[in-house]
mmCIF file of the N, C-alpha and C atoms, coordinates in Angstrom:
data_MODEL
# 
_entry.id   MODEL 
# 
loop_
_atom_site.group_PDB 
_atom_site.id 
_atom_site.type_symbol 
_atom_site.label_atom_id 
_atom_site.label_alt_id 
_atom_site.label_comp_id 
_atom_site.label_asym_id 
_atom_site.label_entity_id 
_atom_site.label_seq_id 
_atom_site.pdbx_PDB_ins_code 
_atom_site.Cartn_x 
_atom_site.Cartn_y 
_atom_site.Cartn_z 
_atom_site.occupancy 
_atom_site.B_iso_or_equiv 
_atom_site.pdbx_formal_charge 
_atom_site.auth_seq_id 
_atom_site.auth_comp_id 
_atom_site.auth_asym_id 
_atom_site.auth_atom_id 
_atom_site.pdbx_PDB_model_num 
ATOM 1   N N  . UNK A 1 1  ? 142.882 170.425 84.934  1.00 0.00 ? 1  UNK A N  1 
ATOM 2   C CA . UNK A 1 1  ? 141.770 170.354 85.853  1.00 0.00 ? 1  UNK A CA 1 
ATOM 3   C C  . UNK A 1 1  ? 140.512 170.047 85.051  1.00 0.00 ? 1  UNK A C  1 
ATOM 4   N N  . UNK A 1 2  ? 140.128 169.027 85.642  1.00 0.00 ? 2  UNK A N  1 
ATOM 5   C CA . UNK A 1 2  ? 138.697 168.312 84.710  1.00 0.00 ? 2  UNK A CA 1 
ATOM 6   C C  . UNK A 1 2  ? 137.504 169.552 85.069  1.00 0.00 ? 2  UNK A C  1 
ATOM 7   N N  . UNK A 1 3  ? 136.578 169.176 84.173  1.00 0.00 ? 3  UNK A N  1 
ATOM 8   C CA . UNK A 1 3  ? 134.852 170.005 84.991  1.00 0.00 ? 3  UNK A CA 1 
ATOM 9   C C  . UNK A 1 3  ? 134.423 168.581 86.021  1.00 0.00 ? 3  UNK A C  1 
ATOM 10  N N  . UNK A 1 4  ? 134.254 169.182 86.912  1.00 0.00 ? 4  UNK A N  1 
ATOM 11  C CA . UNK A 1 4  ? 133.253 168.475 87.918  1.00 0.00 ? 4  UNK A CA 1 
ATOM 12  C C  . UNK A 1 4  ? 132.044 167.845 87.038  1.00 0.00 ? 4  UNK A C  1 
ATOM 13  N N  . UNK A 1 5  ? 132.175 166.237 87.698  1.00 0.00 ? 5  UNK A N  1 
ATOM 14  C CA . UNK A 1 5  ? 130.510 165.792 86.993  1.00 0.00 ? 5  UNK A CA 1 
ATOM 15  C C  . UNK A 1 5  ? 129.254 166.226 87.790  1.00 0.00 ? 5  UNK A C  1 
ATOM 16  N N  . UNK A 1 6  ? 128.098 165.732 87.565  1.00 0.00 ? 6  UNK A N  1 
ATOM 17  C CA . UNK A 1 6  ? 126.963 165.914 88.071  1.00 0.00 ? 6  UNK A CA 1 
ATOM 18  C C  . UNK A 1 6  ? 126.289 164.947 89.220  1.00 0.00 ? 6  UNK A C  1 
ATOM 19  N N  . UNK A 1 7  ? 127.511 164.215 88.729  1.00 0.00 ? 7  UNK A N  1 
ATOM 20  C CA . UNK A 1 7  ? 126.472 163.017 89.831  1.00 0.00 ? 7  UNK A CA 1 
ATOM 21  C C  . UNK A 1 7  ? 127.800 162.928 91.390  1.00 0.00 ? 7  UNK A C  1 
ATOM 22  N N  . UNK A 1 8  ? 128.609 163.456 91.246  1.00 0.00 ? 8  UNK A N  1 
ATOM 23  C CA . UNK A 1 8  ? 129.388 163.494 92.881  1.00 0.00 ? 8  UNK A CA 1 
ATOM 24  C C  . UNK A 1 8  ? 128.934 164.590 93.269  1.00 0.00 ? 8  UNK A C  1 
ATOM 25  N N  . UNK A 1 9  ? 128.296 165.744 92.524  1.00 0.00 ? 9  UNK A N  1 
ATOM 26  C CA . UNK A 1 9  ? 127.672 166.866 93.326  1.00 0.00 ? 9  UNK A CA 1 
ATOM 27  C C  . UNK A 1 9  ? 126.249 166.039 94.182  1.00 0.00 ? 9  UNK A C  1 
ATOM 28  N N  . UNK A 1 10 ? 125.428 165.136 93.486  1.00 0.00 ? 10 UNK A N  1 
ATOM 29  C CA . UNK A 1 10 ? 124.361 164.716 93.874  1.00 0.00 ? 10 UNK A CA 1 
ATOM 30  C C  . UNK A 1 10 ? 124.540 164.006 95.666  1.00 0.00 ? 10 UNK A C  1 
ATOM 31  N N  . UNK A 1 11 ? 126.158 163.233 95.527  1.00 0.00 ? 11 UNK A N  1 
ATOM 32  C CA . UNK A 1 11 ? 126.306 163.003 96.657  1.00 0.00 ? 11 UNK A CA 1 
ATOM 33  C C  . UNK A 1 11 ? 126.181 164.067 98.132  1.00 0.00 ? 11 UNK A C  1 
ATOM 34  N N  . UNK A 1 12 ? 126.768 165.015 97.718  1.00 0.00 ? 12 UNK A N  1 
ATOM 35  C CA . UNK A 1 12 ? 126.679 166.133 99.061  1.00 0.00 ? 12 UNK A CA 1 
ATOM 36  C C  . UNK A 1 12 ? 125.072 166.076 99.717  1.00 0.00 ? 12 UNK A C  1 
ATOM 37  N N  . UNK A 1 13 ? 125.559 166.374 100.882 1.00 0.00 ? 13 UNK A N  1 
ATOM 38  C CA . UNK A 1 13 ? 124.634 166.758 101.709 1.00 0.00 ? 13 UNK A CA 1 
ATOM 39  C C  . UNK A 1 13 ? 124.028 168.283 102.033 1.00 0.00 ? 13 UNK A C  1 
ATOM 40  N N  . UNK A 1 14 ? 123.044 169.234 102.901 1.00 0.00 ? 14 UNK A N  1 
ATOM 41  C CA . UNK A 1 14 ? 122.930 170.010 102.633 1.00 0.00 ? 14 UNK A CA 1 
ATOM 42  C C  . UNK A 1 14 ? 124.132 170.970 102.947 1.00 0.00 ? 14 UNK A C  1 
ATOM 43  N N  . UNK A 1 15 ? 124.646 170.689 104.145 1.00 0.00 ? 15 UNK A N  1 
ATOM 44  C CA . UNK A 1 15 ? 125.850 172.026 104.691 1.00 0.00 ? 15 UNK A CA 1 
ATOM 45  C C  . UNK A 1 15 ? 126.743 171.448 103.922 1.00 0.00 ? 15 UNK A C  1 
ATOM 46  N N  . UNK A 1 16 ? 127.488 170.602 103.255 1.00 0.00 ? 16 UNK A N  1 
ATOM 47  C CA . UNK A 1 16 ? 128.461 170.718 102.290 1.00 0.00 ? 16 UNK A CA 1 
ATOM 48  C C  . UNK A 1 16 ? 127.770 171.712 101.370 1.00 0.00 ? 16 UNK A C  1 
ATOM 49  N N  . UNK A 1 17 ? 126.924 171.570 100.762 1.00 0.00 ? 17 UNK A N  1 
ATOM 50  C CA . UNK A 1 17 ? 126.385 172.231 99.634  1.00 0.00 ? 17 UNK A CA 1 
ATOM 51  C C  . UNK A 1 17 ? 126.222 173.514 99.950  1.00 0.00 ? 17 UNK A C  1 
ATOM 52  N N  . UNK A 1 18 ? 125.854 174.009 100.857 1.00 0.00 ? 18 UNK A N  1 
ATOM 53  C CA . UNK A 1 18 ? 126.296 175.318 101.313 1.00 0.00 ? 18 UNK A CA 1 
ATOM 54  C C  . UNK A 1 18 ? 127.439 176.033 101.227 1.00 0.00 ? 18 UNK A C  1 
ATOM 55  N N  . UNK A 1 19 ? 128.404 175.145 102.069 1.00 0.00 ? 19 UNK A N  1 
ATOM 56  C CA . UNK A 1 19 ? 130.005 175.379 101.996 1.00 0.00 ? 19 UNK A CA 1 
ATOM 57  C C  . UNK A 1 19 ? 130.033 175.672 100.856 1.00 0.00 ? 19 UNK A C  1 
ATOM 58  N N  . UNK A 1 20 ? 130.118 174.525 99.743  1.00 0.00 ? 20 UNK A N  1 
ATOM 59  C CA . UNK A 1 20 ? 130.681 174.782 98.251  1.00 0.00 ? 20 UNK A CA 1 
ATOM 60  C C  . UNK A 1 20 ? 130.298 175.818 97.582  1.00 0.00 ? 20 UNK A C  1 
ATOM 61  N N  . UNK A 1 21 ? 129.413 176.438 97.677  1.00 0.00 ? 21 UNK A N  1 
ATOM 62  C CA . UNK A 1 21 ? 128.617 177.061 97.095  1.00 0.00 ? 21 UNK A CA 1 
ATOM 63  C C  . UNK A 1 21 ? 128.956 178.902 98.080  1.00 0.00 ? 21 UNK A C  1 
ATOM 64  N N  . UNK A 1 22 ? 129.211 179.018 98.935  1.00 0.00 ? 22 UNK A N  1 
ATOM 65  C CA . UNK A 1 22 ? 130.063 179.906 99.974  1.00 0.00 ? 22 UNK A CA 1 
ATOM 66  C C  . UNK A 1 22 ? 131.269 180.294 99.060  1.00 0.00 ? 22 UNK A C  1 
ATOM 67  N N  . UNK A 1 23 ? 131.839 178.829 98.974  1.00 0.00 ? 23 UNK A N  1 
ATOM 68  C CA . UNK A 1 23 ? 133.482 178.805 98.224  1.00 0.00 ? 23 UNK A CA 1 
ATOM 69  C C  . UNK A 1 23 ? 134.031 178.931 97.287  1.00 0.00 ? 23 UNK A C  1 
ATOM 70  N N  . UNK A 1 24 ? 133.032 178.775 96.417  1.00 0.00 ? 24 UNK A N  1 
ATOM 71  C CA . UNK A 1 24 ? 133.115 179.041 94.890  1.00 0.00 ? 24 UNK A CA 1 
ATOM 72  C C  . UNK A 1 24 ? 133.531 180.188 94.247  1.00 0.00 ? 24 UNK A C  1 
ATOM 73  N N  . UNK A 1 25 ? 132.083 181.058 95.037  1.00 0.00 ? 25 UNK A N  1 
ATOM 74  C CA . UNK A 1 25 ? 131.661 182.541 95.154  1.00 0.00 ? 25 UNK A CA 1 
ATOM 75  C C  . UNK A 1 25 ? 132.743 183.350 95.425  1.00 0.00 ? 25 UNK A C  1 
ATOM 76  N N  . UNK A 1 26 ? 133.320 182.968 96.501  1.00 0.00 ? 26 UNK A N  1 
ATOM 77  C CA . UNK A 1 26 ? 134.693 183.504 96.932  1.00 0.00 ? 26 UNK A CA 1 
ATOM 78  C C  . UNK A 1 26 ? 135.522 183.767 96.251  1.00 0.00 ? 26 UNK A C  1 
ATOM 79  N N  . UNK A 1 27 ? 135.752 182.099 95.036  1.00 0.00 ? 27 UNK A N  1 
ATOM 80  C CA . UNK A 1 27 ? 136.708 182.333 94.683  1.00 0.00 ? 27 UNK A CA 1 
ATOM 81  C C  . UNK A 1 27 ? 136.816 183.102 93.517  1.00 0.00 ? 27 UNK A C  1 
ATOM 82  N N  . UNK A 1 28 ? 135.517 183.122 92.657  1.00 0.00 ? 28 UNK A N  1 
ATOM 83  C CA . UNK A 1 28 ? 134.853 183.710 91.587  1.00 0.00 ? 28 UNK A CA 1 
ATOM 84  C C  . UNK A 1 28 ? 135.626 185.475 92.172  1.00 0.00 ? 28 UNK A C  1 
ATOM 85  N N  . UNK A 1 29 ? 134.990 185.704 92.998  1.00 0.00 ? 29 UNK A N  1 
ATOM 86  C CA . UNK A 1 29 ? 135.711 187.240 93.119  1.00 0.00 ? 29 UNK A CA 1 
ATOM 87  C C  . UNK A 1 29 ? 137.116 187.388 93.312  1.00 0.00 ? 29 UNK A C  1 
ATOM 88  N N  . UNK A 1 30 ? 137.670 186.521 94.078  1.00 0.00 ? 30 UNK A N  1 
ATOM 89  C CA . UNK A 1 30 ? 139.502 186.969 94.259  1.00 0.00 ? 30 UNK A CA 1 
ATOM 90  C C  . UNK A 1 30 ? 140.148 186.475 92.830  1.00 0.00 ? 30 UNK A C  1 
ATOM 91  N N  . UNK A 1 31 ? 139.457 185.805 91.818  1.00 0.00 ? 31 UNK A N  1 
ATOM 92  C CA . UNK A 1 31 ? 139.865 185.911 90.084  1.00 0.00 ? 31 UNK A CA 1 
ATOM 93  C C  . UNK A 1 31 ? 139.599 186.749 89.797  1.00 0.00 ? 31 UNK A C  1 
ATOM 94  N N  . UNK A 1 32 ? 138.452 187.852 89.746  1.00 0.00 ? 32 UNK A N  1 
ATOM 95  C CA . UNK A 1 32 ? 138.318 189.138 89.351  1.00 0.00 ? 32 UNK A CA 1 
ATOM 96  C C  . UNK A 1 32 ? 139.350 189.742 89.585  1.00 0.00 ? 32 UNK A C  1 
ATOM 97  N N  . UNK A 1 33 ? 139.229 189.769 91.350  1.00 0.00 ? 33 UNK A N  1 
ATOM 98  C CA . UNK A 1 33 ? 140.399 190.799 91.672  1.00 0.00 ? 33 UNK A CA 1 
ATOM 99  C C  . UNK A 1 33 ? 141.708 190.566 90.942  1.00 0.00 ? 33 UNK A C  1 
ATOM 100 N N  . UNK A 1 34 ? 141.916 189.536 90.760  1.00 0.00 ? 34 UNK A N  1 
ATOM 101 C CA . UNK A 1 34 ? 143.385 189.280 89.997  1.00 0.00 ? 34 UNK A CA 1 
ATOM 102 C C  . UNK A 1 34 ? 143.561 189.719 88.466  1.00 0.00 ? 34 UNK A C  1 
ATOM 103 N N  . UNK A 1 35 ? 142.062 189.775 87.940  1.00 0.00 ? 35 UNK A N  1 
ATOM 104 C CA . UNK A 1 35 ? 142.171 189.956 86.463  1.00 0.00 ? 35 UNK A CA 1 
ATOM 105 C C  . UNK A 1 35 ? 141.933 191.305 86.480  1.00 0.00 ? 35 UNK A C  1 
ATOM 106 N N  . UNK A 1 36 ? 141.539 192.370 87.832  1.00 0.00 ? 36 UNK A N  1 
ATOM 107 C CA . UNK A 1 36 ? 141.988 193.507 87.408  1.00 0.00 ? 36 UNK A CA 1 
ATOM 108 C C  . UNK A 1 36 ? 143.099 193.952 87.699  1.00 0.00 ? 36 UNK A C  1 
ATOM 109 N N  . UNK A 1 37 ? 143.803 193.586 88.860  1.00 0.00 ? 37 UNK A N  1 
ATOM 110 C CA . UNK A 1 37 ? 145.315 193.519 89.161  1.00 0.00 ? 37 UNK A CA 1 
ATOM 111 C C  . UNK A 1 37 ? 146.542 193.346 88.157  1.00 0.00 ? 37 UNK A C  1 
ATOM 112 N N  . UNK A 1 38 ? 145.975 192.764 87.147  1.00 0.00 ? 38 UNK A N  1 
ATOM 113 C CA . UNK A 1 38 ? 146.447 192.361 85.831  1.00 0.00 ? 38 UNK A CA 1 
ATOM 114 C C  . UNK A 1 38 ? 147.614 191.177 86.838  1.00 0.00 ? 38 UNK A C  1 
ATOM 115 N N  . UNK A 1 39 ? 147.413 190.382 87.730  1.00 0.00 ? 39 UNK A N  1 
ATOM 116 C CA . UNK A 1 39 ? 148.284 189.381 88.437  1.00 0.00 ? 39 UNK A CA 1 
ATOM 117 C C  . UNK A 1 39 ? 148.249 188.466 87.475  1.00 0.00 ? 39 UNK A C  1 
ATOM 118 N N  . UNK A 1 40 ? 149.204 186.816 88.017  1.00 0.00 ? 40 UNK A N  1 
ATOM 119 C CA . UNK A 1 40 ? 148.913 185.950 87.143  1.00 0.00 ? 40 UNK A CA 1 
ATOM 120 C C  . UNK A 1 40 ? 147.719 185.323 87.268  1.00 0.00 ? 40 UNK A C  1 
ATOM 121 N N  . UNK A 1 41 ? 147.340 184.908 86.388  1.00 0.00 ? 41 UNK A N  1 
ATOM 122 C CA . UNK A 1 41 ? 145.711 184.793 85.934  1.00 0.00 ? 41 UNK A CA 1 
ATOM 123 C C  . UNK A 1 41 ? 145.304 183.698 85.290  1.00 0.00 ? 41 UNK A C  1 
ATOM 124 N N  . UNK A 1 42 ? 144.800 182.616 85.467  1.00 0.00 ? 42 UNK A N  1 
ATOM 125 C CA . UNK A 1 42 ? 144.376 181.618 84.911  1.00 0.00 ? 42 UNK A CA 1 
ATOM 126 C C  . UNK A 1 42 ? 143.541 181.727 84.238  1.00 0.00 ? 42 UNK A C  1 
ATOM 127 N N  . UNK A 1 43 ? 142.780 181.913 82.700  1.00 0.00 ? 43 UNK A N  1 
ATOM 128 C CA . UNK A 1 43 ? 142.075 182.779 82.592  1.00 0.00 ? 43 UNK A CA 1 
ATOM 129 C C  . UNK A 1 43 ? 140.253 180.773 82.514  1.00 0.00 ? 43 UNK A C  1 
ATOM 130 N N  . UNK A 1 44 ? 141.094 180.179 82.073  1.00 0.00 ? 44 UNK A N  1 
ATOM 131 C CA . UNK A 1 44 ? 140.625 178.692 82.411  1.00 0.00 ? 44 UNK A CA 1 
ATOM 132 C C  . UNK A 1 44 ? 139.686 178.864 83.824  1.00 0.00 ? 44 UNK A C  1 
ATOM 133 N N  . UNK A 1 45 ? 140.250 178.958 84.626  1.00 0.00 ? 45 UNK A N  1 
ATOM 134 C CA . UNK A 1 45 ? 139.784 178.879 86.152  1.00 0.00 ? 45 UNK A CA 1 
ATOM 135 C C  . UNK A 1 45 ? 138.370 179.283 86.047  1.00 0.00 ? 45 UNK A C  1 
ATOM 136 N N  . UNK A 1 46 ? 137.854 180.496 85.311  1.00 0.00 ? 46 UNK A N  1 
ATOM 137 C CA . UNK A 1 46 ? 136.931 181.470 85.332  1.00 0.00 ? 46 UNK A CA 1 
ATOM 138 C C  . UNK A 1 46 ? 135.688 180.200 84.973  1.00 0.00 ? 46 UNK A C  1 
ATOM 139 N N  . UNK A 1 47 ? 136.083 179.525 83.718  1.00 0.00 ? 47 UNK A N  1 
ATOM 140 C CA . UNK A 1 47 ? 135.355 178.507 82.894  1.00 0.00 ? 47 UNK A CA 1 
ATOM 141 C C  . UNK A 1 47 ? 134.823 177.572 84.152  1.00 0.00 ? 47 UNK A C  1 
ATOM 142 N N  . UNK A 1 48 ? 135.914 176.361 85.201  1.00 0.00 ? 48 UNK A N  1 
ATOM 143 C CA . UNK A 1 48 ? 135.518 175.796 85.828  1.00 0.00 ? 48 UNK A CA 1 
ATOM 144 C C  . UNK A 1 48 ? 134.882 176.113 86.854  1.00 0.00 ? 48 UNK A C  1 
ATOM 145 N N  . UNK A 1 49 ? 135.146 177.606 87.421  1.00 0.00 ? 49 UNK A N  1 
ATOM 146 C CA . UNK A 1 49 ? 134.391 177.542 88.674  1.00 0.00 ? 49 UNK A CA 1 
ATOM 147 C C  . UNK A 1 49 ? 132.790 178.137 88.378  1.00 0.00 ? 49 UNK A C  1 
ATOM 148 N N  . UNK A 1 50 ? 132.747 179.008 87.682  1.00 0.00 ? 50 UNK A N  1 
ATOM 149 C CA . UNK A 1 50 ? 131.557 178.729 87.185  1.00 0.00 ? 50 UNK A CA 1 
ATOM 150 C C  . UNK A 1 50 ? 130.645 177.852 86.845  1.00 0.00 ? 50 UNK A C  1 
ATOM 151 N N  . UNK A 1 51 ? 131.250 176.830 85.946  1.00 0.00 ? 51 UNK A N  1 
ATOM 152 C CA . UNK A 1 51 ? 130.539 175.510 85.680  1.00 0.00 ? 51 UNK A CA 1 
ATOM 153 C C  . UNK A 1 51 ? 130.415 174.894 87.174  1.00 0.00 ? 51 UNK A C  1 
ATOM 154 N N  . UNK A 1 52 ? 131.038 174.907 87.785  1.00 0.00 ? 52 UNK A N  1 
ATOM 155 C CA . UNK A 1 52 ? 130.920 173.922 89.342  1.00 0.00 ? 52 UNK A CA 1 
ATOM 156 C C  . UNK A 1 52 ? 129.855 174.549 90.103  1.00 0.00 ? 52 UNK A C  1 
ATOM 157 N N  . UNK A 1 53 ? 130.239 176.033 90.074  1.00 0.00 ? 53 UNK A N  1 
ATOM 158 C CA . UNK A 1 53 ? 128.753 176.385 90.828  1.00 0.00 ? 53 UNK A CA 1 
ATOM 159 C C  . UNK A 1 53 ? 127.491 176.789 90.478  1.00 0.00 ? 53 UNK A C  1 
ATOM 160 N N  . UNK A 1 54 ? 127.410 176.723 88.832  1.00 0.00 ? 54 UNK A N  1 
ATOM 161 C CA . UNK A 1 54 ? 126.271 176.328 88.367  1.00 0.00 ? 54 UNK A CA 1 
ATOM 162 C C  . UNK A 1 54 ? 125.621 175.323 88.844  1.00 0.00 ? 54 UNK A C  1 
ATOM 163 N N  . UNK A 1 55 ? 126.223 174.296 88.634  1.00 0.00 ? 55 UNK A N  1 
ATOM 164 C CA . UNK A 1 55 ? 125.775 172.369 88.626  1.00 0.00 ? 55 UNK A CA 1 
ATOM 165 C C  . UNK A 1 55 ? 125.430 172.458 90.320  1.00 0.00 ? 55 UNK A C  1 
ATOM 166 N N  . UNK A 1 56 ? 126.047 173.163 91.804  1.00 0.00 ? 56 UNK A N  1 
ATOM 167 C CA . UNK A 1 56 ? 126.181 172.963 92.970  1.00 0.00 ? 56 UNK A CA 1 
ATOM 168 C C  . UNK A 1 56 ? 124.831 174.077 93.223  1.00 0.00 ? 56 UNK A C  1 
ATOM 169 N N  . UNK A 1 57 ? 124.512 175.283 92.077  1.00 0.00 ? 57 UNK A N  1 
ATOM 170 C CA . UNK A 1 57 ? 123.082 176.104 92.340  1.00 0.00 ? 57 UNK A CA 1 
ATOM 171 C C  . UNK A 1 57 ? 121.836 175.219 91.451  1.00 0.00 ? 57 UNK A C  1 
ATOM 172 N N  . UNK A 1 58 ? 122.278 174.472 90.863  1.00 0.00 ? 58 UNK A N  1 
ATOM 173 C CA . UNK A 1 58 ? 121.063 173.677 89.885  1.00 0.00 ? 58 UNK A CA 1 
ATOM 174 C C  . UNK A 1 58 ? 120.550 173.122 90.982  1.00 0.00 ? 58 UNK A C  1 
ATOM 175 N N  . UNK A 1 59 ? 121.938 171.961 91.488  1.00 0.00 ? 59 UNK A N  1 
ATOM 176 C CA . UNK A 1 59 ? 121.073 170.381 92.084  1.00 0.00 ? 59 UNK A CA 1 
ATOM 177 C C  . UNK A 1 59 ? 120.705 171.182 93.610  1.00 0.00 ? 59 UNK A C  1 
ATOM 178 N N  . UNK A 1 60 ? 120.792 172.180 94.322  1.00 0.00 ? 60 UNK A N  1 
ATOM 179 C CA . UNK A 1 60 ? 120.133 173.090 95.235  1.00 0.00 ? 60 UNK A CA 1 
ATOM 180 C C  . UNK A 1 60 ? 118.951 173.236 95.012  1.00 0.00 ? 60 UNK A C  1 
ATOM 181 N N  . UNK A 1 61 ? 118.491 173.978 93.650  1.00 0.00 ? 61 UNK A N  1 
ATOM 182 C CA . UNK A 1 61 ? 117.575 174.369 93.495  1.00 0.00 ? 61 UNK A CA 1 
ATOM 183 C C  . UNK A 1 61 ? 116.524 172.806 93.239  1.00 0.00 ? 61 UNK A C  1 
ATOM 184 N N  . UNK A 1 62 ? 116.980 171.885 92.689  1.00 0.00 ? 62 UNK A N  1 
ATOM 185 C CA . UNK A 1 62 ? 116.077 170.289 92.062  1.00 0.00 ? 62 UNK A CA 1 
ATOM 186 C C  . UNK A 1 62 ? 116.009 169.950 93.785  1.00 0.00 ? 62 UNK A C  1 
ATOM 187 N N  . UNK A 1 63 ? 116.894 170.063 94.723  1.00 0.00 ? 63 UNK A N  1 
ATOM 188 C CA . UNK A 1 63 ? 116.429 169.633 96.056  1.00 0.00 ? 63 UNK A CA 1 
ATOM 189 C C  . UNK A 1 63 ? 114.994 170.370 96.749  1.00 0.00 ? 63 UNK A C  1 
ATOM 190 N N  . UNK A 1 64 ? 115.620 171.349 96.717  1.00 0.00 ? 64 UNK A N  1 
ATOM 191 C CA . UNK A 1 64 ? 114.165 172.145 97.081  1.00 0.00 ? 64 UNK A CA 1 
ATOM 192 C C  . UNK A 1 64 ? 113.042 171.948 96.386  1.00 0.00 ? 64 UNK A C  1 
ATOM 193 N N  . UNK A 1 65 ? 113.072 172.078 95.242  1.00 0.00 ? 65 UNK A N  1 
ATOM 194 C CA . UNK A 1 65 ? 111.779 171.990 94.267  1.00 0.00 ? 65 UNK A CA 1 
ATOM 195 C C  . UNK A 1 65 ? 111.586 170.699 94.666  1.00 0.00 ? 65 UNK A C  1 
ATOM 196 N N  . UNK A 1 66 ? 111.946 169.377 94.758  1.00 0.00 ? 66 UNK A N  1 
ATOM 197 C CA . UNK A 1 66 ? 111.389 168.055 95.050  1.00 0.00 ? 66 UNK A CA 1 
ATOM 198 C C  . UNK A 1 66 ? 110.621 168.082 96.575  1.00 0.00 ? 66 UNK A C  1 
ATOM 199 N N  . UNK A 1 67 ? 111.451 169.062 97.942  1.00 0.00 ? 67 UNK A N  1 
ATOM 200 C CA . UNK A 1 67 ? 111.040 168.989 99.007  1.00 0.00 ? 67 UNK A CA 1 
ATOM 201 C C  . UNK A 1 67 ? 109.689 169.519 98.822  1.00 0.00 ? 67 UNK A C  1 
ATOM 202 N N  . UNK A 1 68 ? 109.265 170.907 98.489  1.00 0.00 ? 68 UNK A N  1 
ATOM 203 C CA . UNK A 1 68 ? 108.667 171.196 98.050  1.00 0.00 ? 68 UNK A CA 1 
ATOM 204 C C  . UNK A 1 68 ? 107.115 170.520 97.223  1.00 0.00 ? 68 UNK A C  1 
ATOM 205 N N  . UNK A 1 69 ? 107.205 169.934 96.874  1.00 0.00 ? 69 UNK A N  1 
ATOM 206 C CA . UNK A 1 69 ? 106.448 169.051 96.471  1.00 0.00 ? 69 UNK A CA 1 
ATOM 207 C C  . UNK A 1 69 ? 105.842 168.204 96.795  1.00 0.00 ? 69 UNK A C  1 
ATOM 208 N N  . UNK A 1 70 ? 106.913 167.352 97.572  1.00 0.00 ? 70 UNK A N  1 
ATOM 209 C CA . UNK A 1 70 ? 106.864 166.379 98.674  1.00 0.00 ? 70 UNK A CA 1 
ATOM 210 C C  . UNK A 1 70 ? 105.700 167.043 99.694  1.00 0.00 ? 70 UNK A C  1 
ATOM 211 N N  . UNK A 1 71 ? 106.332 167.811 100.414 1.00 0.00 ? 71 UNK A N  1 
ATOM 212 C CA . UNK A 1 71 ? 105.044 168.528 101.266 1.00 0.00 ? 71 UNK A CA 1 
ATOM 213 C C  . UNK A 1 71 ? 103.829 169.021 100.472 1.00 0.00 ? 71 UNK A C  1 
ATOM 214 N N  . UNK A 1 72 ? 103.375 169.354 99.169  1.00 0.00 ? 72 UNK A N  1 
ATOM 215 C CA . UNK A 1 72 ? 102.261 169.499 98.622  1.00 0.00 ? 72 UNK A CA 1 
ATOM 216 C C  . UNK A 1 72 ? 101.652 168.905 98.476  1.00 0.00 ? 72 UNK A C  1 
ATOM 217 N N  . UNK A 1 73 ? 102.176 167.319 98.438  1.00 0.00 ? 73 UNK A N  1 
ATOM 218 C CA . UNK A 1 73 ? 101.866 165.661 97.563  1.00 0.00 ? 73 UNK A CA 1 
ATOM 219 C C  . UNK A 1 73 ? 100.969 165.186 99.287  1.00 0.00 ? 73 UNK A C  1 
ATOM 220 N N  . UNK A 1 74 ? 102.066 165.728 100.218 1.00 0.00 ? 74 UNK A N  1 
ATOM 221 C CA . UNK A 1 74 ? 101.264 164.914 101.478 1.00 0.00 ? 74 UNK A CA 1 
ATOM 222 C C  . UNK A 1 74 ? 100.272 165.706 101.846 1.00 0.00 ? 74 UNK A C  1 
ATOM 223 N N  . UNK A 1 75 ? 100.348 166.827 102.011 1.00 0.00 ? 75 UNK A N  1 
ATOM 224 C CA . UNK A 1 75 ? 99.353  168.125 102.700 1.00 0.00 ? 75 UNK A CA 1 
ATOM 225 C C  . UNK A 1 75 ? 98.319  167.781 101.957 1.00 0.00 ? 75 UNK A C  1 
ATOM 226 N N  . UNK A 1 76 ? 97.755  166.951 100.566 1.00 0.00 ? 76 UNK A N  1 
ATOM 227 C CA . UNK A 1 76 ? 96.821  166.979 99.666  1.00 0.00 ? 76 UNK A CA 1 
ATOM 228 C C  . UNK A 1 76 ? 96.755  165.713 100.015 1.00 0.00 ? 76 UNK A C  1 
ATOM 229 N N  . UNK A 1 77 ? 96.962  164.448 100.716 1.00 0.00 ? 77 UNK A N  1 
ATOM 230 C CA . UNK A 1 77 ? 96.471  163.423 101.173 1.00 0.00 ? 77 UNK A CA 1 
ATOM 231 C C  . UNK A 1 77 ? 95.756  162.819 102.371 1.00 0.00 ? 77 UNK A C  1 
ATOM 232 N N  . UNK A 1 78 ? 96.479  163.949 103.252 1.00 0.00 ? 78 UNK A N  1 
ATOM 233 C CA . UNK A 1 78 ? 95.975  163.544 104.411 1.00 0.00 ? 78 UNK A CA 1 
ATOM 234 C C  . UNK A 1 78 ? 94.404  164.493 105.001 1.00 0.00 ? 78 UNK A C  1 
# 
């Protein structure tokens, strides 16, 4: 399983980005639960889903901060 790049996250829209970011989270905890269960355990998995929902809380956060702005840039022109 590859790491997710940066630029097919850029594609999503906002409620995908929600979703993913819902789903991740999810899954981030039912690996816990498994790694205290001592179940089988990918211990890899931990690495990618993290990295994915880093990159899916970054380009969240660069959306907002641009909207953000956007409305400061106009509110100061008109």
């Amino acid at each position: 399983m590859a790491l997710t790049k940066y630029q097919d996250i850029k594609k999503l829209d906002d409620k995908e980005l929600d979703d993913l970011i819902l789903k991740l989270k999810k899954e981030l905890l039912f690996l816990r639960i498994q790694k205290v269960n001592f179940s089988s355990l990918q211990p890899h998995l931990f690495r990618h889903t993290k990295h994915q929902l880093a990159q899916l809380l970054t380009w969240k956060r660069e959306k907002l901060n641009n909207s953000n702005n956007l409305r400061k840039i106009r509110k100061n022109k008109v």
